[in-house]
Backbone bond lengths (Angstrom), bond angles and torsions (degrees), N, CA, C in turn:
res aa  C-N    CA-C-N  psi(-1)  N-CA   C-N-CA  omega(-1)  CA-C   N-CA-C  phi
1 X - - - 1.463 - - 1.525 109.39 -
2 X 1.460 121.18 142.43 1.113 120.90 -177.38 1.505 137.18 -71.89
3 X 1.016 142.19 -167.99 1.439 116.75 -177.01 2.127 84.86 -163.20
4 X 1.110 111.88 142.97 1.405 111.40 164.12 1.712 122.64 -68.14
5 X 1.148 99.49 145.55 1.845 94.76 -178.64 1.381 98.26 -111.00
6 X 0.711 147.22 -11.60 1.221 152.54 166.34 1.549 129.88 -94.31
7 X 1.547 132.61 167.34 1.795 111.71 169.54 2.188 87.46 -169.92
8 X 1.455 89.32 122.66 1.417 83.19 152.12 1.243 111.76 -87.25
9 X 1.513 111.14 154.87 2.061 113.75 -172.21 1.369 106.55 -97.37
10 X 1.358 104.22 -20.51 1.841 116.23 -136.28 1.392 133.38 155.56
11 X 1.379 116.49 -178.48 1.447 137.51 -23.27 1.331 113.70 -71.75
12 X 1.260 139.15 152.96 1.092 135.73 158.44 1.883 125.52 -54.60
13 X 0.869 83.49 142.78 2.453 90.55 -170.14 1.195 92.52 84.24
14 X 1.399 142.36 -17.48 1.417 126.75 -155.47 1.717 116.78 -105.90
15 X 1.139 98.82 24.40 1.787 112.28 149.42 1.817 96.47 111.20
16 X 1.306 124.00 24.38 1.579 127.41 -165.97 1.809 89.57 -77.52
17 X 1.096 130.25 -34.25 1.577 129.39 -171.23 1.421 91.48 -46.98
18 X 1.329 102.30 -70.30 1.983 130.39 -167.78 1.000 90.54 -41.80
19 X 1.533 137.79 -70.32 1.814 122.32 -150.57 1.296 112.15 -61.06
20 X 1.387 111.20 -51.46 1.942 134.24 171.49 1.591 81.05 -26.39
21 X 1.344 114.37 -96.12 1.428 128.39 -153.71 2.110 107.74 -49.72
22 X 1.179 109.06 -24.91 1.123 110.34 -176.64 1.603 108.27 -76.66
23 X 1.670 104.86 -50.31 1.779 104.15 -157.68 1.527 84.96 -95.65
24 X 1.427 137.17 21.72 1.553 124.13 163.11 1.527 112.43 -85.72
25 X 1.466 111.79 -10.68 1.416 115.42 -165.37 1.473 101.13 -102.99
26 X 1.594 126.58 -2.13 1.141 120.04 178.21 1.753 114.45 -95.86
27 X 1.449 111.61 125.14 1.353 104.46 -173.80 1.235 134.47 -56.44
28 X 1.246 111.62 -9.13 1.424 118.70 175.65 1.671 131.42 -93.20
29 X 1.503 86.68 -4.38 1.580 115.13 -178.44 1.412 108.21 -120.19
30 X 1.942 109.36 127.20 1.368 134.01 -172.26 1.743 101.09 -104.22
31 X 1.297 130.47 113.88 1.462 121.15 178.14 1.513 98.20 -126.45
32 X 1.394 111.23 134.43 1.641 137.28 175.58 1.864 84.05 -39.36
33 X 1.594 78.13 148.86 1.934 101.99 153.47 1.377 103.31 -173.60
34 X 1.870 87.27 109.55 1.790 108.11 51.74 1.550 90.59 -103.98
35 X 1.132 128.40 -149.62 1.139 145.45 -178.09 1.392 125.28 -69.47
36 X 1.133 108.07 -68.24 2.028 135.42 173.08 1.484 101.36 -109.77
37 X 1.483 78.55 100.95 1.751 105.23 147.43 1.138 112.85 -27.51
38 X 1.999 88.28 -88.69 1.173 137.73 -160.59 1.734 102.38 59.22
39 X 1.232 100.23 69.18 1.818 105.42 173.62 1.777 105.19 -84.35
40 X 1.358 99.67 -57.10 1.671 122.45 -174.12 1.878 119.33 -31.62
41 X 1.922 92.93 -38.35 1.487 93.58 -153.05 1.724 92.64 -151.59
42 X 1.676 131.48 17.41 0.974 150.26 149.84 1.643 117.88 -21.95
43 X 1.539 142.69 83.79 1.354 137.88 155.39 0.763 132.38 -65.84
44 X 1.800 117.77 -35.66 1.723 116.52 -174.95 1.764 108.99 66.60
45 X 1.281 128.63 33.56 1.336 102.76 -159.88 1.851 82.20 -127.33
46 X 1.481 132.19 78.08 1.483 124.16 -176.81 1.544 106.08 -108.74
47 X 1.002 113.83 171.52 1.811 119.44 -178.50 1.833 101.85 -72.71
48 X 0.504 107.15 112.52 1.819 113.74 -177.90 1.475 112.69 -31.80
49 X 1.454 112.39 -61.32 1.395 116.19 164.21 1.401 142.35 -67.23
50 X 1.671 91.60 11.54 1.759 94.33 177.85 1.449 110.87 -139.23
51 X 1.323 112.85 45.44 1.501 118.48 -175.01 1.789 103.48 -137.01
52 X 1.118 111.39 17.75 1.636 111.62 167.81 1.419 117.00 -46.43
53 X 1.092 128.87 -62.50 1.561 148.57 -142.92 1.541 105.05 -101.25
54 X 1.286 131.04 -65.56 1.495 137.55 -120.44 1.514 100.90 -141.46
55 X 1.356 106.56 -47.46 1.429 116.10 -165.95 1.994 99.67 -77.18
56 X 1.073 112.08 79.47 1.494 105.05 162.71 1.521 144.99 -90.37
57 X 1.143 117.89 145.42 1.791 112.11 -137.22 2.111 75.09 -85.42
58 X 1.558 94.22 153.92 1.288 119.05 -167.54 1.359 103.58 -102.30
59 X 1.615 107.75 157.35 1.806 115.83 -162.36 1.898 89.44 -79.51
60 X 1.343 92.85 145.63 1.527 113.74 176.82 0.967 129.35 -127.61
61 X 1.831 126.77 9.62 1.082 103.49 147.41 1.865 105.93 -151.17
62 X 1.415 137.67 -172.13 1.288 104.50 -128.48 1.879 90.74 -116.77
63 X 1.325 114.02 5.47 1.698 117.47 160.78 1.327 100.71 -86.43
64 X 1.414 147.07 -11.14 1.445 148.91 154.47 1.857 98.51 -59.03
65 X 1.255 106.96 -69.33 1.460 114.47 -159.55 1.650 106.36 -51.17
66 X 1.380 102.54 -53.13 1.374 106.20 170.26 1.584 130.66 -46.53
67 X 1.214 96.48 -28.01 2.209 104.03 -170.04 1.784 82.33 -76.36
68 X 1.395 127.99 -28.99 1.309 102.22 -149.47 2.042 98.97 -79.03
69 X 1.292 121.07 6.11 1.226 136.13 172.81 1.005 119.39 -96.63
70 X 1.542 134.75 -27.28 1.278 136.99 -171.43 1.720 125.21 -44.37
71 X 1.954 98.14 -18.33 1.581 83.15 -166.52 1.688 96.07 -103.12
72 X 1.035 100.94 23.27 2.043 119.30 149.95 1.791 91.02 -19.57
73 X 1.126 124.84 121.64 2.133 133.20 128.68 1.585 99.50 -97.10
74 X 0.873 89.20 -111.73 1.641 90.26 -156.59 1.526 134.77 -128.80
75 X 1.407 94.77 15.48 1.501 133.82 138.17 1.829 111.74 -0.54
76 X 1.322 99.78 93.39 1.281 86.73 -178.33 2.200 112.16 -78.28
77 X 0.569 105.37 -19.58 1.799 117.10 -163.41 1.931 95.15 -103.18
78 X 1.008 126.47 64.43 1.370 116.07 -179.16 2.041 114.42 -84.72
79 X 1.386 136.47 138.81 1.121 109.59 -133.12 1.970 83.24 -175.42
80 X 1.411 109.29 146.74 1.437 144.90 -172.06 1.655 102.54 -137.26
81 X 1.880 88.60 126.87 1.702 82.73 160.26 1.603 112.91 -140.88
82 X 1.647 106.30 106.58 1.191 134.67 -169.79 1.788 121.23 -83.01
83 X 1.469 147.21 44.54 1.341 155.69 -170.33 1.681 81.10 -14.69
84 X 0.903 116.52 -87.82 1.560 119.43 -157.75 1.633 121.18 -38.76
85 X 1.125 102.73 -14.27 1.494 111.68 174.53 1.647 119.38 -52.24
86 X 1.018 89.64 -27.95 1.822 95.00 -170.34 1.320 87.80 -107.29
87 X 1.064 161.87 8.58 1.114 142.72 -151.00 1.897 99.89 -125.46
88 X 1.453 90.83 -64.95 1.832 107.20 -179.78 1.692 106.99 -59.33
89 X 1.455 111.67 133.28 1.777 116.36 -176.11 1.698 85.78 -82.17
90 X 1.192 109.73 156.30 1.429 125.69 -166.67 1.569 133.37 87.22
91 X 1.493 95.77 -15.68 1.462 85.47 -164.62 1.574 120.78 -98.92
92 X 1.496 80.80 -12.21 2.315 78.42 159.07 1.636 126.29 -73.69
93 X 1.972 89.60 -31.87 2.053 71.24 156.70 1.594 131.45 -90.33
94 X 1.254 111.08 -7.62 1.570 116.13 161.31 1.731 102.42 -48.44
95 X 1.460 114.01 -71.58 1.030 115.88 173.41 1.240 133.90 -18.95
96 X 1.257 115.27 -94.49 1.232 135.16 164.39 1.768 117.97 -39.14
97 X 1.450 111.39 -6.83 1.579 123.73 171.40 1.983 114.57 -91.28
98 X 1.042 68.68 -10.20 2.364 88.76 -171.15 1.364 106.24 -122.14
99 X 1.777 135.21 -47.91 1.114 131.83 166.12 1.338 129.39 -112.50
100 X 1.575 126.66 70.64 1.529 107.12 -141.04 1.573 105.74 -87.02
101 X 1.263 121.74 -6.30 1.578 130.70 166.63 1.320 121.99 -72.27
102 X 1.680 116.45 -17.46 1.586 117.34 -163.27 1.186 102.83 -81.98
103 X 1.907 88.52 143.95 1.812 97.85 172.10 1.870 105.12 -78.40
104 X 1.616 93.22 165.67 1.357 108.12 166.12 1.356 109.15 -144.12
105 X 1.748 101.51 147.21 1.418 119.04 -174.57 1.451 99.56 -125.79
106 X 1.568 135.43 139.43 1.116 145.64 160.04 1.323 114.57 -122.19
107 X 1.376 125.31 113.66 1.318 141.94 151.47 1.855 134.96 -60.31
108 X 1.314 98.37 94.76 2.164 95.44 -162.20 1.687 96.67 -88.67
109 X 1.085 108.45 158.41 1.631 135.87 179.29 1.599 108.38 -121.77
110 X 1.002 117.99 133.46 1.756 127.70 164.30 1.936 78.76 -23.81
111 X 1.235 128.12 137.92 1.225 129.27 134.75 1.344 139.10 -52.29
112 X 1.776 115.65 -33.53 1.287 109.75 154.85 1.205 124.72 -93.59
113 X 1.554 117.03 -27.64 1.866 83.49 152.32 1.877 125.81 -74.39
114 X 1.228 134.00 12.43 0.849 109.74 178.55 1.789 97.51 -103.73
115 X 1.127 114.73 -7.51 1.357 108.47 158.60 1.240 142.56 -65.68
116 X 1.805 97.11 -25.72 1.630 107.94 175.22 1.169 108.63 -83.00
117 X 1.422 110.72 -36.83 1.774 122.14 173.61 1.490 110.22 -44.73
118 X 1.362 126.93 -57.30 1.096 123.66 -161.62 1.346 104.72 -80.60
119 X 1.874 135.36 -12.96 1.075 116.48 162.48 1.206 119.76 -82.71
120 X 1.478 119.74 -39.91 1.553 116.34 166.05 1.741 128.20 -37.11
121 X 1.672 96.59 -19.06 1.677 105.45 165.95 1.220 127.90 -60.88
122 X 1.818 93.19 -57.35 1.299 118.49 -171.69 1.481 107.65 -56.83
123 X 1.532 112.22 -43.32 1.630 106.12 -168.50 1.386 83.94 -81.66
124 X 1.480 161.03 -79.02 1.306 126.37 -159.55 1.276 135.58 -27.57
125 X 1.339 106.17 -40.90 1.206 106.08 -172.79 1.800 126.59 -99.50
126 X 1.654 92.03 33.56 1.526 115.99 -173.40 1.478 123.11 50.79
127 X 1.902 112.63 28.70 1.679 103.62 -167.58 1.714 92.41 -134.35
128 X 1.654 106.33 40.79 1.170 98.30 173.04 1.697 95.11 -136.32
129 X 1.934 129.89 132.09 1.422 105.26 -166.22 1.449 103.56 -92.19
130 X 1.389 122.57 -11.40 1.142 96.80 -163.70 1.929 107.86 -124.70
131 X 1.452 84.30 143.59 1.710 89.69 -167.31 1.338 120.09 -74.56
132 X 1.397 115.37 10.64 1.665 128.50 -170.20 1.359 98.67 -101.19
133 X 1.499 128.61 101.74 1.301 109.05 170.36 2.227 115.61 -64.77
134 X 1.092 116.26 10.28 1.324 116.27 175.90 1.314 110.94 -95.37
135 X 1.134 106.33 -31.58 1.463 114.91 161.45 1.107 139.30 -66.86
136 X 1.340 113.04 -35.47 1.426 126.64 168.87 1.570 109.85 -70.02
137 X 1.363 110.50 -28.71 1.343 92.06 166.20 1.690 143.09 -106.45
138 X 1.316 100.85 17.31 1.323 145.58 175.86 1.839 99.22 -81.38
139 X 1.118 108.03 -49.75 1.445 115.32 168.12 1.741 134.44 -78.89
140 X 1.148 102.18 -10.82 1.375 130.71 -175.74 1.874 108.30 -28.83
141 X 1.486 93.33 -72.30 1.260 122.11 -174.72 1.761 121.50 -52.74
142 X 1.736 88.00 -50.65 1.378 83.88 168.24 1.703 124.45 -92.53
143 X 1.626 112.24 17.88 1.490 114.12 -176.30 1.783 79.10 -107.43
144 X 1.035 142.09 -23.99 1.732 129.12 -164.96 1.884 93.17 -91.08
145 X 1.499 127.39 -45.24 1.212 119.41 167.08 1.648 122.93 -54.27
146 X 1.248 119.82 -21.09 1.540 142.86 -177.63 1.889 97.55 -79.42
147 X 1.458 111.79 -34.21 1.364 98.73 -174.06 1.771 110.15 103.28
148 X 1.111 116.19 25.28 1.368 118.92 -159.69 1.831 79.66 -96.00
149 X 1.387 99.14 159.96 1.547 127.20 179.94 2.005 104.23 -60.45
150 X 1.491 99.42 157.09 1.645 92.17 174.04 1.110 110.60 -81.73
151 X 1.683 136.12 10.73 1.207 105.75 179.03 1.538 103.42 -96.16
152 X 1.651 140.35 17.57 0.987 129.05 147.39 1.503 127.25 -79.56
153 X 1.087 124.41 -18.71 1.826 145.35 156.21 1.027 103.19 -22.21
154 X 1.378 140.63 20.22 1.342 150.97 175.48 2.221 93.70 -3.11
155 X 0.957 88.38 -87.19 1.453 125.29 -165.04 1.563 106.05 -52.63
156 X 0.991 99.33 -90.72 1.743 128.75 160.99 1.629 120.33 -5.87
157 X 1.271 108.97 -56.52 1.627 138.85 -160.81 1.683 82.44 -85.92
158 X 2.020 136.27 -6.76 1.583 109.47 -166.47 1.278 85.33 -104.14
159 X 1.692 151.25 -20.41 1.321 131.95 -118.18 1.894 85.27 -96.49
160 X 1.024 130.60 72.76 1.724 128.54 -177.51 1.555 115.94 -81.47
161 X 0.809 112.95 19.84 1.610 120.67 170.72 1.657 94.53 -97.84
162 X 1.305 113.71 -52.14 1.676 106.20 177.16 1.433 105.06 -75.64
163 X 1.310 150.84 -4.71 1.603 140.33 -147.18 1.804 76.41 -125.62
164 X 1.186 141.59 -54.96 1.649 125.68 -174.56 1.431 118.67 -80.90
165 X 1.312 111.05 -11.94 1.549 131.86 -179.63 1.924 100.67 -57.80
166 X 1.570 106.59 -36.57 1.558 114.09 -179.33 1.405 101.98 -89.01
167 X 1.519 149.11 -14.61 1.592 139.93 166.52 0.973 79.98 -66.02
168 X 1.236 122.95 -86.08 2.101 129.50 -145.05 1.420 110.38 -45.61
169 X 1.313 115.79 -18.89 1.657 123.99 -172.96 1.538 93.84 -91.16
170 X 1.594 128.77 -18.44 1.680 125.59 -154.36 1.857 88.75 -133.39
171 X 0.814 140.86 -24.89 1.047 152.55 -141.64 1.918 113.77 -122.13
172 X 1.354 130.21 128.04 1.703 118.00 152.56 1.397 117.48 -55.19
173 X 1.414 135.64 155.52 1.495 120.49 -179.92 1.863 105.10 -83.81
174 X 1.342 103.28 -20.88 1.542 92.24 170.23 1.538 123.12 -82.24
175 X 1.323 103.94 26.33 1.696 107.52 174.12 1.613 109.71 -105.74
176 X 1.529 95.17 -5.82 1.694 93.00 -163.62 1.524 97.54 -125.26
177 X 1.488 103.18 145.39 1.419 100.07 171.42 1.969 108.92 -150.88
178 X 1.274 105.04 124.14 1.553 116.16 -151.73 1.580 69.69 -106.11
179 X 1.700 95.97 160.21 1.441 116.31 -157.77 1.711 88.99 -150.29
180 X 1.201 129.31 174.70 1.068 143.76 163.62 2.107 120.63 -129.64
181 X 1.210 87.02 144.96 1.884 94.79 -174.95 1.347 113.14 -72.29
182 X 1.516 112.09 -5.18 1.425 115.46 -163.08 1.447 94.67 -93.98
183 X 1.758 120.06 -22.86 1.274 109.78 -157.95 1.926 88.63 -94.60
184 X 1.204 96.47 -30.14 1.799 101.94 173.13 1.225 109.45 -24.48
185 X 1.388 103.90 -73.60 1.831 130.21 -152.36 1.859 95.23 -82.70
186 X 0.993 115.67 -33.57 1.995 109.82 176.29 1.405 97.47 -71.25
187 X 1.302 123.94 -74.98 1.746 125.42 -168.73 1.247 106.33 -133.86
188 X 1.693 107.60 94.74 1.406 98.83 -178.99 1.660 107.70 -75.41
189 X 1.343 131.79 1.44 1.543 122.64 -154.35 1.287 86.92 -103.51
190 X 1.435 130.28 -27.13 1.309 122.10 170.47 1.535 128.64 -63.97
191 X 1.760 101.40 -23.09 1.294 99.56 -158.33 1.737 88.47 -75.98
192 X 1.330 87.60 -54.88 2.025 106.78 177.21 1.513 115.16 -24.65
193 X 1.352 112.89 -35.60 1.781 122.83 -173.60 1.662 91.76 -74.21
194 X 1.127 122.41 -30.26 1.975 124.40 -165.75 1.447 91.22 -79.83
195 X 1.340 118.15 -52.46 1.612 134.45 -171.39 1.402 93.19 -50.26
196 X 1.514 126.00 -96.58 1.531 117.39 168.62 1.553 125.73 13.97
197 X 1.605 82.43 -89.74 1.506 101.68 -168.67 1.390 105.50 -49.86
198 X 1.417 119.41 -43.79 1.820 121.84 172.97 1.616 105.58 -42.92
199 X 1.178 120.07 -37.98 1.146 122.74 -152.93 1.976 117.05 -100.42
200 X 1.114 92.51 -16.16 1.318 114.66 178.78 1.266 119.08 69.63
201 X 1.545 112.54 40.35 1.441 129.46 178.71 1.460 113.72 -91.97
202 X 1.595 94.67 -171.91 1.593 95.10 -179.49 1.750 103.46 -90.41
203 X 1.232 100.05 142.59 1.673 119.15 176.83 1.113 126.85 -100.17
204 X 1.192 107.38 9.88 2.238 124.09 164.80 1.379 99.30 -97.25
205 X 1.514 124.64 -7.13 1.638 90.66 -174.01 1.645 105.48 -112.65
206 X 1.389 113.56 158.30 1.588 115.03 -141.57 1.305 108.09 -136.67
207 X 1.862 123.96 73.40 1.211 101.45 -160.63 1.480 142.87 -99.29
208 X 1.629 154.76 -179.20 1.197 139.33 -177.49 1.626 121.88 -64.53
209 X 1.760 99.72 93.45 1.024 108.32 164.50 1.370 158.34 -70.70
210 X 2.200 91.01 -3.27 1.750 119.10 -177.54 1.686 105.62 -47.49
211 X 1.393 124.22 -54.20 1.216 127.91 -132.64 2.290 104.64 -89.79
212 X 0.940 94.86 120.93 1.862 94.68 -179.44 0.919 89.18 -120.29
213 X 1.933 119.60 135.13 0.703 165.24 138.70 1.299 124.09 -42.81
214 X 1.482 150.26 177.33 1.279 167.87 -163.14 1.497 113.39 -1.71
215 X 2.039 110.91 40.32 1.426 78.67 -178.58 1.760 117.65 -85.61
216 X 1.552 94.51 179.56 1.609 105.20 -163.85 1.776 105.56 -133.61
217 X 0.816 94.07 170.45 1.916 107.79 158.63 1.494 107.18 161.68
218 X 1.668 95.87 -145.48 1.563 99.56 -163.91 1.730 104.10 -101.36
219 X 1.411 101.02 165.11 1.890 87.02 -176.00 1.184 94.36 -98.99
220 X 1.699 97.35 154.64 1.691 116.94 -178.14 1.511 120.64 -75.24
221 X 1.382 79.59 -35.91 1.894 95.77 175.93 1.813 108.52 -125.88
222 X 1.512 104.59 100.01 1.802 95.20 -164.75 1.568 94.95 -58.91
223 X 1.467 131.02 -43.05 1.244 138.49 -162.80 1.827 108.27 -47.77
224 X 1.477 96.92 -56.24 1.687 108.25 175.12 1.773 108.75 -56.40
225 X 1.602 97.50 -41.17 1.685 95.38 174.49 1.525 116.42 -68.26
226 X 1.136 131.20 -3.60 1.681 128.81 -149.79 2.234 76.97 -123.09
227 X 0.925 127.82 -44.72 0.805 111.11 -166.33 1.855 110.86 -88.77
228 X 1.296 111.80 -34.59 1.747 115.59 158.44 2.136 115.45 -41.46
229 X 1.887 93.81 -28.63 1.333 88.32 -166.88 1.705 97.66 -89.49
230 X 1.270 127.64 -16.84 1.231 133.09 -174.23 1.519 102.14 -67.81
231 X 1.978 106.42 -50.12 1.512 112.02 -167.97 1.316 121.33 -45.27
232 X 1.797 109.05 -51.35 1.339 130.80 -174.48 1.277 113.77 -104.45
233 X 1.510 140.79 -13.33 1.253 125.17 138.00 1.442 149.47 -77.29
234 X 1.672 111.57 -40.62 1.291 105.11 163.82 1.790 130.14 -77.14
235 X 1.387 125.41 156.39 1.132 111.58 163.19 1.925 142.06 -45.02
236 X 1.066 136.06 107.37 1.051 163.07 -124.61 1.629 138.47 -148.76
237 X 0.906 142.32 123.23 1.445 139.46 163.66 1.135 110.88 -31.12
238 X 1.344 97.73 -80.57 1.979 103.28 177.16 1.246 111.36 -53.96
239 X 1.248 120.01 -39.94 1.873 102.73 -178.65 1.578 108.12 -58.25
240 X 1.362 114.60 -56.74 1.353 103.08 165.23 1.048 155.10 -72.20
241 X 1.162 116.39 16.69 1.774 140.25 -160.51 2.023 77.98 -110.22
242 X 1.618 92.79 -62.53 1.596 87.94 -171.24 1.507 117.19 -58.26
243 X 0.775 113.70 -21.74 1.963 124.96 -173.05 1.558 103.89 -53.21
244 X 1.577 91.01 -48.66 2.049 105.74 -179.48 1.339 118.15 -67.74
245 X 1.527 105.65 -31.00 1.632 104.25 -157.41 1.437 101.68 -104.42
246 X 1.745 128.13 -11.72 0.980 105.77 164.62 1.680 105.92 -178.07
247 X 1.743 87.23 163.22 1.793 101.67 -167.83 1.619 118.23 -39.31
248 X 1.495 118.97 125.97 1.339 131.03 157.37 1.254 134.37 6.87
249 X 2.106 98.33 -61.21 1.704 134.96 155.45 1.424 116.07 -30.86
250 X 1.253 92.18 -67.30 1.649 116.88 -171.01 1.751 95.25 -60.58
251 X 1.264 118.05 -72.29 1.692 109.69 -160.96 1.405 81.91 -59.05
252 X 1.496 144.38 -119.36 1.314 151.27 173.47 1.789 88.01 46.01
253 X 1.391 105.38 -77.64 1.423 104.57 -159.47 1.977 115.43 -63.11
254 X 1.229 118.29 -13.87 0.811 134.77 -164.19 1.599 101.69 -108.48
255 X 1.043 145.90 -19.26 1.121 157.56 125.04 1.311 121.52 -22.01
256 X 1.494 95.29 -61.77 1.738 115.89 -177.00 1.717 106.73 -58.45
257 X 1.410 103.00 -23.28 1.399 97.61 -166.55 1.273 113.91 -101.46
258 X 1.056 126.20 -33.07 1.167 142.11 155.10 1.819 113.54 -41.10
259 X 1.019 121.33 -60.28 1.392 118.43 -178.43 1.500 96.07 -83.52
260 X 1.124 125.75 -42.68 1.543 113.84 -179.17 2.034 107.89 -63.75
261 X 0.981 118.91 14.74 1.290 107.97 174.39 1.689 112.21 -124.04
262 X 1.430 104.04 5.50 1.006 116.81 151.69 1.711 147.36 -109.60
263 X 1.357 89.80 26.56 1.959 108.90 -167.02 1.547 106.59 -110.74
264 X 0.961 97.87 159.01 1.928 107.09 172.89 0.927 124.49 -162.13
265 X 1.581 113.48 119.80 1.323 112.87 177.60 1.890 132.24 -40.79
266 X 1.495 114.19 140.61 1.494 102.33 -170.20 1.566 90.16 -129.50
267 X 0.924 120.76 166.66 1.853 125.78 -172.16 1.592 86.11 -87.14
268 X 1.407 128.32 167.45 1.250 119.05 132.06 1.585 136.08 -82.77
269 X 1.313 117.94 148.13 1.547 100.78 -159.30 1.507 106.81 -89.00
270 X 1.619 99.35 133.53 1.488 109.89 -168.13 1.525 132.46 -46.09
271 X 0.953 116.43 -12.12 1.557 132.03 -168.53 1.754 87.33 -91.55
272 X 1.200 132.58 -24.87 1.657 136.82 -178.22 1.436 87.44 -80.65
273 X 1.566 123.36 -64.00 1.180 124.59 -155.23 1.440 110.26 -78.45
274 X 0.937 123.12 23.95 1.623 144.12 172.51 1.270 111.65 -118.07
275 X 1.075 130.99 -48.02 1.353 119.82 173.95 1.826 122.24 -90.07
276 X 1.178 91.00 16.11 1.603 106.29 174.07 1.482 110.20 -118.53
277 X 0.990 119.32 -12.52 1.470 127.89 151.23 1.337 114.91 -71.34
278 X 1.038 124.90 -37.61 1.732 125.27 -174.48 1.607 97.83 -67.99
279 X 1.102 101.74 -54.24 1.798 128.95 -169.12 1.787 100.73 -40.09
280 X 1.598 100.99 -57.56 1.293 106.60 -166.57 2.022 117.67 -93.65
281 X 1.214 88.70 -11.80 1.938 105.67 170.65 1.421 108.71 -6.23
282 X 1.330 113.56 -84.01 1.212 135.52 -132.55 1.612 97.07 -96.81
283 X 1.161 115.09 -27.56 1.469 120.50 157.28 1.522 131.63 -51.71
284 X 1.360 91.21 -69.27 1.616 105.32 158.58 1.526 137.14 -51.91
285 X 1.321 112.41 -42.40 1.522 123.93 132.69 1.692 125.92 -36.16
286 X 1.055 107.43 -43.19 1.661 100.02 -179.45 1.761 112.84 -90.03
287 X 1.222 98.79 -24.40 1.274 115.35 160.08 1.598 128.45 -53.72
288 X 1.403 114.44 -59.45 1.589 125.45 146.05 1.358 118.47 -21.22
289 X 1.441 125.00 -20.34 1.447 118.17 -140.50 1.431 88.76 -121.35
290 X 1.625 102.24 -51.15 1.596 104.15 176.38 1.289 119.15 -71.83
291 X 1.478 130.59 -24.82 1.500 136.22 166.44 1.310 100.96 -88.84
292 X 1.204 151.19 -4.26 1.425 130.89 165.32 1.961 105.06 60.48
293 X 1.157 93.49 25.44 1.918 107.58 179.58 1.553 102.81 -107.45
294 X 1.202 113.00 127.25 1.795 112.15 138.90 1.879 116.90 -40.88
295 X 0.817 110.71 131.03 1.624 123.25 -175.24 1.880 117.46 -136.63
296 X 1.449 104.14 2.59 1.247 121.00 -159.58 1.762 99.54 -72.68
297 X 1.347 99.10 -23.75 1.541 83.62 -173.82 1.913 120.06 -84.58
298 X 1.609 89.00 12.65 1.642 87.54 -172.99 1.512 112.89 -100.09
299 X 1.972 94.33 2.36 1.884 98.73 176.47 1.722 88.71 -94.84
300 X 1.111 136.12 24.20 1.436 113.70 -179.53 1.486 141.22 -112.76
């Protein structure tokens, strides 16, 4: 049975949808589906009432993990991409206890935008209650002691100088290769040629990079949003009329569009984005040191 040689770790918001969808289109590269396992570093521990939709419970044990590889040919680059990997303590020596040859790649995001990102998710996707992003993170602490999922970790889920500090301690440094979102979103075909070559694939093939995935923001009309979340979340006529008449894919995608044509980007307000710079300083700084990167532009 097969086993992945490869694993994205992370970060979550920080472009892991995009790579999935990018290195699935290359023939030489085999990627799990659905996407996240999450076998390695799996809790199961979400708020009951906010895991309908999105939040899906993770493989638990490791003749599960394996079937999701089976339809392996001959795929040289076979490969999982798990957000939570970098995030959960333990799970680089799980790792490294089941695959001890596999490479790893981690992808970082500004930490405070990937904090606003990941709430701007949450409230799209109706599993975040409160519409104050200051609030939500005012609550943070006592929703992660409560057992709530990491994608409320607003904060928590950015500090990655401590979350890769445990690969490099479990890990060779030529097994790992950290990437940045900034270089994603400027030239993703460049970043993809590094990805390759990491991977020991072929470097002629060039794939469709138009299409982004998971966008989010705030709704234009909460009323139109409160009632889109009623259509396709609660039980319903139409939910079930649609259930019969057609594939999962199809509504899913039609969903997406529907609420995505009602969102809009909002800045975060600077007096937030100031005190989330202080927050994350000294992180990002130590981070600099272990990536040997300029990082200065993410205090600015």
């Amino acid at each position: 049975m097969t086993l992945p040689n490869f694993l994205i770790i992370g970060a979550a918001k920080s472009g892991t949808t995009a790579l999935h969808m990018f290195l699935k289109q290359h023939p030489d590269v085999f990627m799990s589906t659905p996407k996240e396992l999450r076998f390695f570093s799996y809790t199961g521990a979400y708020p009951e009432d906010l895991d309908e939709i999105y939040i899906h419970r993770g493989v638990t044990t490791l003749k599960e993990y394996k079937s999701h590889f089976d339809s392996v040919k001959d795929e040289k680059a076979i490969g999982e991409v798990s957000p939570m990997y970098l995030y959960v303590p333990g799970t680089a020596e799980r790792i490294k206890s089941v695959i001890p040859d596999v490479k790893l790649m981690a992808i970082l995001r500004n930490p405070i935008d990937r904090a606003y990102s990941a709430y701007t998710h949450a409230l799209r996707d109706w599993i975040e209650p409160s519409n104050s992003f200051i609030e939500a993170l005012a609550k943070e602490k006592e929703r992660i002691e409560a057992g709530w999922g990491m994608l409320w970790h607003y904060t928590n889920a950015g500090f990655y100088y401590k979350q890769l500090s445990r690969y490099y301690r479990v890990f060779e440094p030529n097994k790992i290769k950290v990437m940045l979102y900034d270089d994603l979103i400027s030239d993703p075909d460049k970043l993809l040629m590094e990805i390759f070559d990491f991977l020991d694939v072929d470097l002629d093939f060039t794939p469709d990079t138009n299409t982004r995935p998971n966008v989010s923001g705030f709704p234009k009309k909460p009323k139109l949003h409160n009632f889109l979340r009623r259509l396709f979340m609660d039980d319903n006529l139409i939910k079930r009329t649609s259930r019969k008449l057609f594939p999962k894919a199809f509504r899913r995608k039609v969903m997406i569009k529907l609420v995505g044509a009602n969102l809009e980007k909002r800045a975060m307000p600077q007096e937030i984005r100031s005190q989330l710079q202080e927050l994350f300083r000294e992180d990002i700084h130590n981070l600099e040191e272990l990536l040997q990167r300029d990082l200065s532009h993410w205090l600015k």
